[in-house]
N, C-alpha and C positions, 0 to 999 in steps of 0.2 A: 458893016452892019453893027450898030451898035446895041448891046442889050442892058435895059434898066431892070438893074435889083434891090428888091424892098428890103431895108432892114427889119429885121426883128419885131423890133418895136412898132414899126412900120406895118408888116404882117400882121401884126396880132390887130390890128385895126379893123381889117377885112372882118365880114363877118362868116362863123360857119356857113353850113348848108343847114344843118339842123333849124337854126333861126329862124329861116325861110319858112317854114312846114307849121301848120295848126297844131302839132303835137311835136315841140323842141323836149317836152321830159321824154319822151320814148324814144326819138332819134340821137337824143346828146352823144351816147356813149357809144352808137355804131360805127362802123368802121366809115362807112359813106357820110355822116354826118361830121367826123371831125375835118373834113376838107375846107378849106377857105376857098373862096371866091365866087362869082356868079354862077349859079346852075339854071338850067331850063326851067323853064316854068313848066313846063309836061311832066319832070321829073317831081317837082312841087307837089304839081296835082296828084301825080300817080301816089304819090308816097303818101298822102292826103287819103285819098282814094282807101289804098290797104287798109289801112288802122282803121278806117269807117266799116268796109266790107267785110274785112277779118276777124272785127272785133278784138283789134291787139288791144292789150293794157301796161305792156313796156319791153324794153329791149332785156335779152338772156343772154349772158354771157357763154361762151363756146364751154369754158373751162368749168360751169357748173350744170353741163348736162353729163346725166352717168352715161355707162359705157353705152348698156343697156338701151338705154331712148339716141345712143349718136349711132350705135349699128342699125338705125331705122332710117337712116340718112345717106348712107352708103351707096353707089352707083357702080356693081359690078361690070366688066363688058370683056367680051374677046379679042381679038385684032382684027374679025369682021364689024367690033362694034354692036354685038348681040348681047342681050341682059344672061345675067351666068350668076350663080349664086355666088356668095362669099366662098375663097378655099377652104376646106373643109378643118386645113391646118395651119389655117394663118393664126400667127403668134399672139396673144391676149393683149401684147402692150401694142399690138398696129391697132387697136378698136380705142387706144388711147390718142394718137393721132388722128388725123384723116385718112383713114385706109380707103382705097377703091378709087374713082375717076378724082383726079386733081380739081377740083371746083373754086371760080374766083369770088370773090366778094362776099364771101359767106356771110349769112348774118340769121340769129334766131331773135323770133318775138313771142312773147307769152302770149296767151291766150284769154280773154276775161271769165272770171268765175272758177278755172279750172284753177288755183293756187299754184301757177305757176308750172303746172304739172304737161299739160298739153302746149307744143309750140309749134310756130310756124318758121321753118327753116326756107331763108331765101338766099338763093345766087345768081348774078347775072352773068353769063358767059360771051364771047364773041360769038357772033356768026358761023356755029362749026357745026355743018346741015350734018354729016356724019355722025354726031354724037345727041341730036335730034330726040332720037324714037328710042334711044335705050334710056333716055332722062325718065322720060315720059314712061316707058316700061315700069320704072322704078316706083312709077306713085308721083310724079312730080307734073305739075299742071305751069303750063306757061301764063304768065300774067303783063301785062303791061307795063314798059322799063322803070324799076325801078334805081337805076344805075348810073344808066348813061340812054343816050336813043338809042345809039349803034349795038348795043348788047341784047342779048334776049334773058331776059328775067324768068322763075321758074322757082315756084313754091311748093310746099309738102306738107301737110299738119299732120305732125305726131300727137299720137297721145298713147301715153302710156299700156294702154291696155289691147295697142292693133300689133300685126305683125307687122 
């Protein structure tokens, strides 16, 4: 079997995924959007879709949400997988990280009119029916993939002033 690899220069020809989408200024700098190569059109649309029904007005970087609004994002669980508060004494630098359930493709979008203050935090996960109903416990609402097909996508609007 032989396999063909693009050069560099080669690659950089492909276009992102961002390009694709009606809003390439809000998707440039996410994590999904710097991939090269063909993606779904579902995915297109869906991401289409978001920014229209959400009201996003751009992408928020991880590194400039305070601690405060990223402990609003946190998906505590037991080993049955049931929603449990944060530990009472978990150390101030894990709210500096990602503390609580591992989550993939993380990505936040502001919200219009709110100065950037309220967002919406999305990630899309594999197919893992066990960890299901404690997302959802958390405040998190499943939405249509914005990822891949095979993942389930699953958003949360913070805003500063909810618990």
């Amino acid at each position: 079997m032989t396999t063909i690899r693009m050069t560099l220069a080669e690659r950089r020809q492909v276009p992102c995924y961002y390009e694709a989408t009606k809003y390439p200024e809000i998707f440039s700098d996410s994590y999904w959007g710097g991939h090269r190569g063909e993606v779904k059109n579902t995915i297109i649309n869906n991401r289409n879709y978001f920014v229209e029904k959400y009201n996003i007005s751009g992408y928020k970087s991880y590194k400039s949400t305070t601690q405060k609004m990223a402990k609003k994002t946190f998906i505590f669980h037991d080993e049955k997988y049931k929603k449990i508060a944060p530990p009472k004494h978990i150390h101030k630098a894990c709210f500096i990280w990602n503390a609580g359930m591992k989550r993939d493709h993380v990505e936040h979008y502001t919200i219009k009119g709110t100065k950037g203050k309220s967002f919406i935090e999305v990630f899309s996960q594999h197919k893992y029916e066990y960890l299901h109903d404690v997302i959802l416990e958390h405040g998190y609402i499943e939405v249509p993939p914005l990822y891949a097909e095979d993942q389930i996508t699953y958003i949360k609007i913070i805003h500063p002033d909810t618990l």
